[in-house]
N, C-alpha and C positions, 0 to 999 in steps of 0.2 A: 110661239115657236114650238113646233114639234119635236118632243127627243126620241135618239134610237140609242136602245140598251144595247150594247156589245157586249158579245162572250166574253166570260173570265178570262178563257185562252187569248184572247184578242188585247186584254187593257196591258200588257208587259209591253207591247207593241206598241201602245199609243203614250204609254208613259217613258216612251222612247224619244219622243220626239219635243224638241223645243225650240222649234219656229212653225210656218204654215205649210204645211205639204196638202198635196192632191191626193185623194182616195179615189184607188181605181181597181176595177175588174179585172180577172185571170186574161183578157182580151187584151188590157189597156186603157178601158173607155174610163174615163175622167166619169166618177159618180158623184164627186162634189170636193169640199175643203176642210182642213181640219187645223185648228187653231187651239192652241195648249194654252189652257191658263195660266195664269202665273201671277206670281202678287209681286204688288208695284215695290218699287225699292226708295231707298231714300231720293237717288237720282232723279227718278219720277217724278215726285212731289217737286224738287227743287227745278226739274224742266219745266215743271206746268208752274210754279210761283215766279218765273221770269216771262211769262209770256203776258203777263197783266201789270202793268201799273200801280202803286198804291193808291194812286186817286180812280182807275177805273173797279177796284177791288171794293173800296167805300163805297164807288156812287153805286156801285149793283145791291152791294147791301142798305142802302139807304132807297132804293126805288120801292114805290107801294104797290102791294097785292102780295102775291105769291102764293103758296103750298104750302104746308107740313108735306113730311113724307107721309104719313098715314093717310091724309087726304090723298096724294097722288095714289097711294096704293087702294083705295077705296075706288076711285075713279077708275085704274085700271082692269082691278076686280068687276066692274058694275060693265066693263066693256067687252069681256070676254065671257061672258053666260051669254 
């Protein structure tokens, strides 16, 4: 993903915002979207821990193969050069 630095004068303005709005030109024209981070809350955690099973929670952790994360990130590093 490519990022664009915003002026200083610009981030009070984007630290404004906490849902998804549309970025757009002095015209109107829609130049894209912009989505505010935010860190997840306890609710989070507890939406995503009802949406699995404790037996489909096991059997993922018990299926063979997988990653570390370092290996994912070695992979991803080795695909963007």
């Amino acid at each position: 993903m490519t990022a664009i630095t915003i002026p200083a004068s610009m981030k009070p303005l984007f630290g404004q915002v906490s849902e998804p709005v549309s970025v757009r030109d002095e015209q109107g024209n829609v130049l894209g979207f912009f989505t505010p981070m935010r860190q997840a809350t306890q609710e989070d955690y507890e939406w995503a821990r009802q949406q699995f099973t404790e037996q489909e929670i096991e059997a993922a952790r018990s299926e063979p193969g997988g990653f570390t994360t370092q290996e994912v990130l070695d992979h991803l590093s080795r695909l963007s050069r």
